[in-house]
TORZATOR-648300 format. One record per atom (N, C-alpha, C, O, CB): chain; x negated, y negated, z negated. Coordinates in steps of 0.05 Angstrom, whole numbers, plus 32768, in hexadecimal, padded with zeros to 4 digits. Glycine has a CB too. Layout:
BEGIN
A/X/Y/Z
...
// end
This chain:
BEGIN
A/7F97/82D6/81F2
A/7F8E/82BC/81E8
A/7F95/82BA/81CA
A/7FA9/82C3/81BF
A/7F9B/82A5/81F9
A/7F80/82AB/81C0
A/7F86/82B0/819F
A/7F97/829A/8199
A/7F8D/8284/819F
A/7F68/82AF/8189
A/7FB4/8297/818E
A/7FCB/828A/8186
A/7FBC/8276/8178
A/7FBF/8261/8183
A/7FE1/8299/8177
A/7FAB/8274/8160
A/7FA7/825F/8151
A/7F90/824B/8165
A/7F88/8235/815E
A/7F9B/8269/8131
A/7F8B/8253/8176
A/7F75/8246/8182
A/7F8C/823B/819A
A/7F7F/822C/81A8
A/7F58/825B/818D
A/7FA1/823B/81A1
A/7FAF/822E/81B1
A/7FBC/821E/81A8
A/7FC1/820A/81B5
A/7FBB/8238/81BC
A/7FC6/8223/8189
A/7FCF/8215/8173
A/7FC2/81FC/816A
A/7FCE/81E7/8165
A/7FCF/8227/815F
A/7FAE/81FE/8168
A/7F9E/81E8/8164
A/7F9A/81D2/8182
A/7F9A/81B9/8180
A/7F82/81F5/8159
A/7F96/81DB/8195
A/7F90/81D1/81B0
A/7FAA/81C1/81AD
A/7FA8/81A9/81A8
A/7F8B/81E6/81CB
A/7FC8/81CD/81B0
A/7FEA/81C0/81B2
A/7FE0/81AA/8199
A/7FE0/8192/819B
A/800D/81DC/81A7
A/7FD8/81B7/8187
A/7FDD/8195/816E
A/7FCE/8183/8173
A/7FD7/816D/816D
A/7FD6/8195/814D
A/7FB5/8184/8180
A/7FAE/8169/818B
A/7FB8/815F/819F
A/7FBF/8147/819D
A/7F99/8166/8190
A/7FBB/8168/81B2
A/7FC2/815E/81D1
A/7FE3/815E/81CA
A/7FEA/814C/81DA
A/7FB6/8178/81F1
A/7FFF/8166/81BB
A/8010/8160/81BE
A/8019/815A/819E
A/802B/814A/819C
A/801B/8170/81CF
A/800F/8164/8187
A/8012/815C/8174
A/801C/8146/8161
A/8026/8132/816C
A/8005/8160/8174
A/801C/8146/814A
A/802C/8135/813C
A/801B/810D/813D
A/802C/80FD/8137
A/802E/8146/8118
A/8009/8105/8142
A/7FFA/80F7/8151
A/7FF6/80F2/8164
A/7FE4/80E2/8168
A/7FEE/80F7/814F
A/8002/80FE/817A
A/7FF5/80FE/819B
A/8008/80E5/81A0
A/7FFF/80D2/81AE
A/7FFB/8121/81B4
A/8026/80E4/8195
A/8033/80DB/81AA
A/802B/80AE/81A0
A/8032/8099/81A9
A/805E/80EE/81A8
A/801D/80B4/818E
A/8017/809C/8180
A/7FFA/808F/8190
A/7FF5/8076/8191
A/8011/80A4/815D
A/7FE8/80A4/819D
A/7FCD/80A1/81A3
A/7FCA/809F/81CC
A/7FD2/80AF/81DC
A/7FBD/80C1/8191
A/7FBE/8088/81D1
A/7FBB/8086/81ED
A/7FA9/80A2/81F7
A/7F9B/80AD/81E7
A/7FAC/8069/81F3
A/7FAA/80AD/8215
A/7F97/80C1/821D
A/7F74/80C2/8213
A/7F67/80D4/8209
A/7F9A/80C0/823B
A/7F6D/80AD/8217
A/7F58/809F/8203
A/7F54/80A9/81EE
A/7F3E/80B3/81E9
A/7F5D/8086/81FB
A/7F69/80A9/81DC
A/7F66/80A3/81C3
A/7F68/80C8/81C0
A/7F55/80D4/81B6
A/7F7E/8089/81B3
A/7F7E/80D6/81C9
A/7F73/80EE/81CC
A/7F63/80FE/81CD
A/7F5F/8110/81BE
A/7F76/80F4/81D2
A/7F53/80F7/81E7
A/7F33/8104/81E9
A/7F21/8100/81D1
A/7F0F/810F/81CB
A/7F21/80F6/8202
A/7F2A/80E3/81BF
A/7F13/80E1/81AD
A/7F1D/80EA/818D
A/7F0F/80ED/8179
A/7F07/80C0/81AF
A/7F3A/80ED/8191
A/7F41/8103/817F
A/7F33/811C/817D
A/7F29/8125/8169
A/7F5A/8109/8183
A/7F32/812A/819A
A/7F2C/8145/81A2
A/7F10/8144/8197
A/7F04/8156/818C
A/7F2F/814E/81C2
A/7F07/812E/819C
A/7EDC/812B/8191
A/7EDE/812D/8173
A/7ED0/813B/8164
A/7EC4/8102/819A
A/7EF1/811D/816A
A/7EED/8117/8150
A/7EF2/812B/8140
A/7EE5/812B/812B
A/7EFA/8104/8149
A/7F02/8140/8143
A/7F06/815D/813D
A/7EFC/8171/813D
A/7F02/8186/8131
A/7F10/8165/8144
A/7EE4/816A/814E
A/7ED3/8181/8149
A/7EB2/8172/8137
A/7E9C/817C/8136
A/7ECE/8192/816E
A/7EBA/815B/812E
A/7E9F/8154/8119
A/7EA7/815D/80F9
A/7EBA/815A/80E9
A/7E97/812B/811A
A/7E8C/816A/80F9
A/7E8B/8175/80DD
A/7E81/815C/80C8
A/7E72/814A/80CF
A/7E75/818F/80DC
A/7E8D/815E/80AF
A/7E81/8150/809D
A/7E8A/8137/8098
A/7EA0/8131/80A0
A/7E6B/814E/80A2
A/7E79/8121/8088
A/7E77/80FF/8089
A/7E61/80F5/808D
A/7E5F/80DD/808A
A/7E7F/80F1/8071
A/7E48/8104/8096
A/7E32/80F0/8098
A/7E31/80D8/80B0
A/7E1C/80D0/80B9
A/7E19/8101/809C
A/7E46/80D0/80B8
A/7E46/80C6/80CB
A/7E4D/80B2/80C4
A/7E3F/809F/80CA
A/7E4F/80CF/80DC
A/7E6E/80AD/80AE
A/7E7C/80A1/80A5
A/7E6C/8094/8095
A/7E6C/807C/8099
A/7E8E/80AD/809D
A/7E5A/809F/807E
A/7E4C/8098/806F
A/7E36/8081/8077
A/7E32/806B/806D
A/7E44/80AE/8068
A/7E2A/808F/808E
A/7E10/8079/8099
A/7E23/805B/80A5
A/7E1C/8044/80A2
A/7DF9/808C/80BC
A/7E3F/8065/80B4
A/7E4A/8044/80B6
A/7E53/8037/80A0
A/7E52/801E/80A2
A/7E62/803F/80C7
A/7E5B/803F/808D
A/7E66/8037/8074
A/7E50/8025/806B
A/7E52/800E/8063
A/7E6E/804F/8060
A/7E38/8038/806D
A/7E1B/8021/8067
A/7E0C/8017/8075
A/7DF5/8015/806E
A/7E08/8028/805A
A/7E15/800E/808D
A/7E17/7FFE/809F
A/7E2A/7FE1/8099
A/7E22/7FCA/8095
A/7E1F/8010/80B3
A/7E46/7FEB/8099
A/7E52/7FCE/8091
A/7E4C/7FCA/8076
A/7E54/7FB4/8071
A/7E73/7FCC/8095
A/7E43/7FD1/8066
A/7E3A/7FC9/8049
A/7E25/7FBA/8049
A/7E22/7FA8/8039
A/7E33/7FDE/8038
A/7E0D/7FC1/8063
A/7DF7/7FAB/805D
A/7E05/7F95/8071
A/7DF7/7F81/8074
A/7DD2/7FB4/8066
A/7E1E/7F95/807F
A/7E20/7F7C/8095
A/7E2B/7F6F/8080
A/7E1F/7F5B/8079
A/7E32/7F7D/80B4
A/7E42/7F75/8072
A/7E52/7F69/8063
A/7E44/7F5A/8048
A/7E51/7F48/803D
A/7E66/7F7E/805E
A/7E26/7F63/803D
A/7E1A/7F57/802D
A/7E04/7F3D/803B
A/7DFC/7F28/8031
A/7E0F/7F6E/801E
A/7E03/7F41/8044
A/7DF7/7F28/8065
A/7E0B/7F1A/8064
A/7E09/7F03/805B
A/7DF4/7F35/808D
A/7E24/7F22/806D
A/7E38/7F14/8073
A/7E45/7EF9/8060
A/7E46/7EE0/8061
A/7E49/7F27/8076
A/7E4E/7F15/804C
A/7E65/7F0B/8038
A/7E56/7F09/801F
A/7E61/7F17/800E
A/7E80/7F1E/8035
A/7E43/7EFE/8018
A/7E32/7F02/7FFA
A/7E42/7F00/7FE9
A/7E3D/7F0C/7FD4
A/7E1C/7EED/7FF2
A/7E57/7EF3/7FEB
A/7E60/7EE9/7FCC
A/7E76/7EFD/7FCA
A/7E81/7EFC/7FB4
A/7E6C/7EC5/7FC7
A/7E81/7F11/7FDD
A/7E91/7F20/7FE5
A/7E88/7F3E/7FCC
A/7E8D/7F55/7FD3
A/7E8D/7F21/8007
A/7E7F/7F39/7FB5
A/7E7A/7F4F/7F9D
A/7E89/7F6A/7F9E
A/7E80/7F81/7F9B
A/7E84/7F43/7F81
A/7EA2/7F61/7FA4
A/7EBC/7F6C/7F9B
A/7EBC/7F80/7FB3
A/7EB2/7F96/7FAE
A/7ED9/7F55/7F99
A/7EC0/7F7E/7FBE
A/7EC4/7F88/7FE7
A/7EA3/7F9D/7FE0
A/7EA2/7FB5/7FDE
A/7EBD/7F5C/800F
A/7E8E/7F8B/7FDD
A/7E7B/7F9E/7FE5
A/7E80/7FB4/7FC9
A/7E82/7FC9/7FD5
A/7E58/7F8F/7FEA
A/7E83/7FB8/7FB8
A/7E80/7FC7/7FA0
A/7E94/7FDB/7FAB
A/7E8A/7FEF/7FB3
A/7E87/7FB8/7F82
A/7EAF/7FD9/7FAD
A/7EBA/7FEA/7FBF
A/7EB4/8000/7FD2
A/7EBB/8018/7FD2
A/7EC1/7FDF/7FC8
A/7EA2/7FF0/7FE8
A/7EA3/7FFE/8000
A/7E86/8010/7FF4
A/7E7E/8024/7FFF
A/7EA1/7FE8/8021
A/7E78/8005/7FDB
A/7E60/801A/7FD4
A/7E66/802B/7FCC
A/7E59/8040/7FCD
A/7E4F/8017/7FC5
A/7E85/8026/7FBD
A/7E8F/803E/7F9D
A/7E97/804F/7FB9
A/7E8D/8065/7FB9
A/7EB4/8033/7F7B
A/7EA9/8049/7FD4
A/7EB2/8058/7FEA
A/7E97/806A/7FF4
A/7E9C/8080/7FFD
A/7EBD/8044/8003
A/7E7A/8060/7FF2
A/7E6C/806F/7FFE
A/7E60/8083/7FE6
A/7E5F/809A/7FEE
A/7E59/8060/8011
A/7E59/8080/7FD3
A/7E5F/808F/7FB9
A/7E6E/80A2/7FBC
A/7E64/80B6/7FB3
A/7E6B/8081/7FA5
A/7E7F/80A5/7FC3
A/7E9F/80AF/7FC0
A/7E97/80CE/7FD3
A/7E96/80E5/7FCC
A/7EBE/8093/7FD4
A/7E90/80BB/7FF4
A/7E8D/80D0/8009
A/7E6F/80DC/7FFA
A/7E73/80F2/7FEF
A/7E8A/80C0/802F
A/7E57/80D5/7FF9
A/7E40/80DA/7FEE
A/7E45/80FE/7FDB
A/7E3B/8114/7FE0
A/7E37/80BB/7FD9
A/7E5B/80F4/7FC3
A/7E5E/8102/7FB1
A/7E6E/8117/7FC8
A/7E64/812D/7FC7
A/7E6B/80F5/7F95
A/7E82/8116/7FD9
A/7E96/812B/7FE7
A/7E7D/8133/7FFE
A/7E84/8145/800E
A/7EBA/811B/7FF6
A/7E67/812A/8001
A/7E4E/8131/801A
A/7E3A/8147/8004
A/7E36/815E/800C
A/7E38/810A/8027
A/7E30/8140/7FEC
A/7E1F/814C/7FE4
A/7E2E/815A/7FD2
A/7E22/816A/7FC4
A/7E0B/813E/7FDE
A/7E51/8156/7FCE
A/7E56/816D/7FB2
A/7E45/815D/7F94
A/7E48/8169/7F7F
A/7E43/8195/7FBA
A/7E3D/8152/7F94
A/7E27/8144/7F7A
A/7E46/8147/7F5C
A/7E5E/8148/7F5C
A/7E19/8110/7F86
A/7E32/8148/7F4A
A/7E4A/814C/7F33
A/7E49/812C/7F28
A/7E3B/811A/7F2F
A/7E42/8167/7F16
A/7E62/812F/7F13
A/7E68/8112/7F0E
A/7E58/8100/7EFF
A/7E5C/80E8/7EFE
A/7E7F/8111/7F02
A/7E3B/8111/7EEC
A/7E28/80F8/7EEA
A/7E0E/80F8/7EF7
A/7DF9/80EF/7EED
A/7E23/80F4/7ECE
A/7E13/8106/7F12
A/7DF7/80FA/7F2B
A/7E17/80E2/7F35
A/7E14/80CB/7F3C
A/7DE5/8121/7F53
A/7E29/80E9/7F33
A/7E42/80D1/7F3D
A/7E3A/80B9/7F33
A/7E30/80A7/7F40
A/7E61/80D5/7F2F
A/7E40/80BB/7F16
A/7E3C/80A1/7F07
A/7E18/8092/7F00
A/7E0F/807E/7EF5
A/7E4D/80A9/7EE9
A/7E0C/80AB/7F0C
A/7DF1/809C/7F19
A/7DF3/808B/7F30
A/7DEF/8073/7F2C
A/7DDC/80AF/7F22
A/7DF7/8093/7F42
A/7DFA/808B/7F5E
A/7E08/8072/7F56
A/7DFD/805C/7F52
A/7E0B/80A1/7F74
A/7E23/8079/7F53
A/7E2B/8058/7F44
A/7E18/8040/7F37
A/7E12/8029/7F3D
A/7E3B/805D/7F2C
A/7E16/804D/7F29
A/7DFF/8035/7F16
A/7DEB/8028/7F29
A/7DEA/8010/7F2C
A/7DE8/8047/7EFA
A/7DD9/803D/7F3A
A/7DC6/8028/7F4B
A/7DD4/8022/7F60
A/7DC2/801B/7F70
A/7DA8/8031/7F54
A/7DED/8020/7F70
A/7DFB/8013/7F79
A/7DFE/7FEC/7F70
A/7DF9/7FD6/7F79
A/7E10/8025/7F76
A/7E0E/7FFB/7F53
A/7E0D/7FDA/7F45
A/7DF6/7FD4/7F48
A/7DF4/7FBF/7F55
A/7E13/7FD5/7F25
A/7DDD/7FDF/7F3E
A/7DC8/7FD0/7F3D
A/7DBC/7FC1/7F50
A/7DB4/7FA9/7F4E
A/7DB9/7FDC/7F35
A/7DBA/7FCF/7F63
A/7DB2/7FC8/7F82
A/7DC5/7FA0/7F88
A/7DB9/7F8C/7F90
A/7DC5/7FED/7F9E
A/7DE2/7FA2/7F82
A/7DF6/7F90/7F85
A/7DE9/7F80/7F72
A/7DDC/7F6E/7F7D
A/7E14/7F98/7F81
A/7DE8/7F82/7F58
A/7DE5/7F6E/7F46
A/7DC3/7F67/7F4B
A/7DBA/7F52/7F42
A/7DEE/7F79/7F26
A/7DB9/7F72/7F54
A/7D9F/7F65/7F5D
A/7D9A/7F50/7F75
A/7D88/7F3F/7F78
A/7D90/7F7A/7F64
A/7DB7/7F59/7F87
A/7DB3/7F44/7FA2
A/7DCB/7F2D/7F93
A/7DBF/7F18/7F94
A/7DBD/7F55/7FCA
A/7DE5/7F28/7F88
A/7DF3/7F1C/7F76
A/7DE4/7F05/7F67
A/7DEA/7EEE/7F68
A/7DFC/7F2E/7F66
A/7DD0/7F0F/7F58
A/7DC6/7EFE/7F42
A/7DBA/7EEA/7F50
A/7DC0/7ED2/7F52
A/7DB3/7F0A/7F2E
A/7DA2/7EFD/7F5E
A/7D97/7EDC/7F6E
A/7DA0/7ECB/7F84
A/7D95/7EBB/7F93
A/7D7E/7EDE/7F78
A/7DB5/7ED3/7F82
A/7DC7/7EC5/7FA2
A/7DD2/7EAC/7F8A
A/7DD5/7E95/7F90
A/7DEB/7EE2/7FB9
A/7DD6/7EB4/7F74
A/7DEA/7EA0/7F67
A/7E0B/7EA5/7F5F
A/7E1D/7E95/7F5B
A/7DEA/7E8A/7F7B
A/7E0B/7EBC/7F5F
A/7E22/7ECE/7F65
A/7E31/7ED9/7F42
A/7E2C/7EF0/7F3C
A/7E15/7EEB/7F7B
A/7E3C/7ECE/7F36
A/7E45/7EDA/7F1F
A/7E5F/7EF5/7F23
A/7E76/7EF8/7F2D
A/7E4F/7EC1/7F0F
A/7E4E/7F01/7F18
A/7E58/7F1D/7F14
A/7E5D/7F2F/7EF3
A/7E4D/7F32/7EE0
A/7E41/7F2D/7F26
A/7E72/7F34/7EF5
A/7E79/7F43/7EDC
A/7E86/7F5B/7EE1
A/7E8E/7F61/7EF8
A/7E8A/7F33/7EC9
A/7E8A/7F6C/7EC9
A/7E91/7F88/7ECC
A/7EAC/7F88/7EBD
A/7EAD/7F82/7EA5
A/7E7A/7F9D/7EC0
A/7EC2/7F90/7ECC
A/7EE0/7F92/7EC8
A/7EE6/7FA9/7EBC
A/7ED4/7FBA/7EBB
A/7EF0/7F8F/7EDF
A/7F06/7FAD/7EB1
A/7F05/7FC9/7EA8
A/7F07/7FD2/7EBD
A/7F12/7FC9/7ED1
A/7F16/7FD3/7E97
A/7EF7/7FF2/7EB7
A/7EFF/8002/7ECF
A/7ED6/800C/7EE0
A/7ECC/801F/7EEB
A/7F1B/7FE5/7EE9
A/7ECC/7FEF/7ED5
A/7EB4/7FF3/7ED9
A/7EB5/7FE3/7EF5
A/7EA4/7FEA/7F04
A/7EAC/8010/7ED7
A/7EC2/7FD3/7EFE
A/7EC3/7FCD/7F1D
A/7EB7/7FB4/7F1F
A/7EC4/7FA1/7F15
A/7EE2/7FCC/7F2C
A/7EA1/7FAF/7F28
A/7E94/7F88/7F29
A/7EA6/7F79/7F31
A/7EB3/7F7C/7F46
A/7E79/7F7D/7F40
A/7EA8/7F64/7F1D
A/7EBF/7F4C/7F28
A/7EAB/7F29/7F34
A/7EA0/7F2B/7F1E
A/7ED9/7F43/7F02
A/7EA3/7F1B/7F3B
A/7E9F/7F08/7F3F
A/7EA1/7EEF/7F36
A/7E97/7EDD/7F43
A/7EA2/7F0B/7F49
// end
């Protein structure tokens, strides 16, 4: 039997997390370990981004965040270099300052580049 493949089996099921995680929560450790990637992460991320703009309109701050977060995964999903980055950014803002303006929503740009409200 190959040692690193038992090695890995012991760190989930008795590992430095197991004794924190219900049997439950194990099995879906064990699922969650074998998914490759973030496109998954990504599509909920923009999921609560359109609930939270429904939601929380005036909430600028929160949504600019959780976009620069999907930015973030986007750039660690596609590898993209840092000015397809600071593209992606820009029609992020834009997209925000387009639903912002006509809601009634004052928005400005902080140092750092981060929309303030």
């Amino acid at each position: 039997m190959d040692k690193r493949r038992t090695r890995k089996t012991q760190t989930r099921e008795t590992g430095f997390y197991a004794v924190a995680l219900s049997e439950a929560e194990r099995l879906e450790m064990d699922v969650a370990c074998r998914i490759e990637g973030v496109d998954d992460e990504i599509a909920l991320l923009r999921v609560r981004l359109r609930e939270m703009m429904a939601e929380s309109p005036e909430r600028i701050d929160l949504q600019l965040d959780l976009a620069n977060t999907i930015a973030r995964l986007v750039k660690t999903r596609y590898q993209i270099s840092s000015q397809q980055k600071k593209s992606l950014k820009a029609a992020i803002t834009k997209v925000l300052e387009e639903v912002a303006v006509p809601l009634g929503i004052g928005i400005g740009v902080a140092v750092g580049g981060t929309l303030k409200r």
